[in-house]
C-alpha positions as CSV (number, residue, x, y, z in Angstrom):
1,X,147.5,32.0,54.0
2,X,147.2,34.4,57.2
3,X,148.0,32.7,60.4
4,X,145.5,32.6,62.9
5,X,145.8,34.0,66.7
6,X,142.4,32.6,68.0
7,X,143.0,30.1,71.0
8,X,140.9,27.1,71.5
9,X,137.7,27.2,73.4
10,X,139.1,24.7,75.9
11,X,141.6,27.6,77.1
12,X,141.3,30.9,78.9
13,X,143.6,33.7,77.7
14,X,146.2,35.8,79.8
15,X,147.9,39.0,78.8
16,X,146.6,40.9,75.8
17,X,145.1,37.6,74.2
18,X,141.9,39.1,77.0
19,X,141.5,41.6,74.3
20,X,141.2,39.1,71.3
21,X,139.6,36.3,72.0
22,X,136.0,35.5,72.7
23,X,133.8,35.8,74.7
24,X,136.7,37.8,76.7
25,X,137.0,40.7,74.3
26,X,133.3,41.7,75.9
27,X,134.9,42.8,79.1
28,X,135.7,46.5,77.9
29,X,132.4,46.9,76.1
30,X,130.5,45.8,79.5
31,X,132.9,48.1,81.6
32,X,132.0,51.1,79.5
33,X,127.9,50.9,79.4
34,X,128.6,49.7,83.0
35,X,130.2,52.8,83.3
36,X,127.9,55.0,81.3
37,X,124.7,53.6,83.3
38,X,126.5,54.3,86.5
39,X,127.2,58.2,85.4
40,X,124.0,58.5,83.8
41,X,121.9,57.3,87.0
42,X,124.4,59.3,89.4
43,X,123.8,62.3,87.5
44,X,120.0,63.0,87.9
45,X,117.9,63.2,91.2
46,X,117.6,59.8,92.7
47,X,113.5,59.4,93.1
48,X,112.7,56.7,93.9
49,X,115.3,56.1,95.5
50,X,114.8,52.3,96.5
51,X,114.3,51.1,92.5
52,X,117.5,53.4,91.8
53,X,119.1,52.4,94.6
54,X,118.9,49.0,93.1
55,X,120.3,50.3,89.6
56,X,123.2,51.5,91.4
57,X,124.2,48.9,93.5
58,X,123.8,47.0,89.9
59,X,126.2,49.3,87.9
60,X,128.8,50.0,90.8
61,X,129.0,46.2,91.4
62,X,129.1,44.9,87.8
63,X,131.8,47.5,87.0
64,X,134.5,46.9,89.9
65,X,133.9,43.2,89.3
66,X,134.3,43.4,85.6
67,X,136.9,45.3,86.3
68,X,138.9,43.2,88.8
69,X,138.1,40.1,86.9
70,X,139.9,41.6,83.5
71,X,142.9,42.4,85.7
72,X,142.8,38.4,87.1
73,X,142.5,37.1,83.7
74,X,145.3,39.5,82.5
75,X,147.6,38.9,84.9
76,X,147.1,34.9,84.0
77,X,146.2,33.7,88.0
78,X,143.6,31.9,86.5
79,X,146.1,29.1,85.9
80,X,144.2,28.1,83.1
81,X,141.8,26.2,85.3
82,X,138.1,24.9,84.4
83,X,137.1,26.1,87.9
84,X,137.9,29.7,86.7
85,X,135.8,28.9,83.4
86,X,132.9,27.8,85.4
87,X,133.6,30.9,87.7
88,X,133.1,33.0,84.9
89,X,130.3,32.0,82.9
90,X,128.7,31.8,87.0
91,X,129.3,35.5,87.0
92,X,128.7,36.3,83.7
93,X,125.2,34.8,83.7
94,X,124.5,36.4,87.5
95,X,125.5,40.5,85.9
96,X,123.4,39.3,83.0
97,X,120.6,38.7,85.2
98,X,121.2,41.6,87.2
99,X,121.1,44.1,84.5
100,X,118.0,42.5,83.1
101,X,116.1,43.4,86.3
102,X,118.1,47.0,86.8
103,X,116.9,47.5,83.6
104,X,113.4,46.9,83.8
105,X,113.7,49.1,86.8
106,X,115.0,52.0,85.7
107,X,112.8,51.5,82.6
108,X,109.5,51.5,84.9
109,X,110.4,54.7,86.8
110,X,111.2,56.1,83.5
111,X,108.0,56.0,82.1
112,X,106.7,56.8,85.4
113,X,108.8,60.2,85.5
114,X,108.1,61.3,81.6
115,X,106.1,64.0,83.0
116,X,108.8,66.1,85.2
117,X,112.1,67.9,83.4
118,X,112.5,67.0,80.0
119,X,116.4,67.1,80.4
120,X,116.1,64.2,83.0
121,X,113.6,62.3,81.3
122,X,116.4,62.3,78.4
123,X,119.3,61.0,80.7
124,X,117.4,58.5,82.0
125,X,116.1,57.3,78.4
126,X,120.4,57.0,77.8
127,X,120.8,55.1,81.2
128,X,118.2,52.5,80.0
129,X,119.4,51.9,76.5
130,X,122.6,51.7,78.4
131,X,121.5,49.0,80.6
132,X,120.0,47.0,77.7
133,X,123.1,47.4,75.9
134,X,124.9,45.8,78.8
135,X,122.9,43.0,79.3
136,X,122.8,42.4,76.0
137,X,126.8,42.1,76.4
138,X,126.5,40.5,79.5
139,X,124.5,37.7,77.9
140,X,126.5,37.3,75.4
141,X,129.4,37.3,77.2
142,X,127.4,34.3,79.2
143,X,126.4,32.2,76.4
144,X,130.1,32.3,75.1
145,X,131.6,31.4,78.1
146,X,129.4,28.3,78.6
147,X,130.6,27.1,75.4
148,X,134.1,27.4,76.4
149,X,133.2,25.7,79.7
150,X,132.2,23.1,78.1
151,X,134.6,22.3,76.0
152,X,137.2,22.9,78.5
């Protein structure tokens, strides 16, 4: 019989148990098509630049807070604390949302752009599958941490 390494859902990991347990093992999947929409979006001509501006904004901020909430559930200062499990289903549900409408977004001036350089048109097509794919984690991610929140 295999021993098991999951940890109950009334716990949040620290260390390298971020990287095995749900709904924490979403943060590097999130950080990458974070990452991708942000390098995708950077890398063509920014018109509109108030809906795009938005997309931006979305992908920077997602990915540094991603980012420095991995590190602050690594390093353990959670504490272990339902006020941190409640933090992060908050934020969880809040990049989830976020994405959703960055999505749309970038999805609307898409379509709108089909007509101008086909080699844009094809980056931004990756930037919104991207952003779906994100949100998709993000909600996830959400869904998963509310359960864990509640049985904290």
């Amino acid at each position: 019989m295999a021993a098991t390494t999951a940890q109950p859902m009334g716990s949040l990991p620290s260390g390298l148990e971020i990287c095995t347990t749900a709904p924490d093992i979403f943060y590097l999947p999130e950080l990458v098509f974070g990452g991708l929409v942000w390098i995708l979006v950077a890398s063509t001509h920014v018109d509109p630049p108030n809906p795009l501006g938005w997309v931006m904004f979305v992908s920077v901020f997602c990915f540094v807070m991603t980012f420095l909430w991995m590190i602050i559930f690594a390093a353990g200062g959670h504490k272990n604390s339902s006020g941190w499990a409640a933090a992060d289903f908050a934020y969880h549900g809040l990049a989830a949302f976020f994405y959703l409408s960055a999505g749309v977004d970038l999805a609307y001036i898409t379509i709108q752009n089909k007509e101008d350089v086909f080699k844009t048109y094809q980056i931004d097509i990756a930037a919104v599958v991207f952003a779906f794919l994100a949100t998709l984690h993000y909600f996830i991610h959400t869904i998963l941490s509310s359960i864990r929140w509640k049985n904290f």
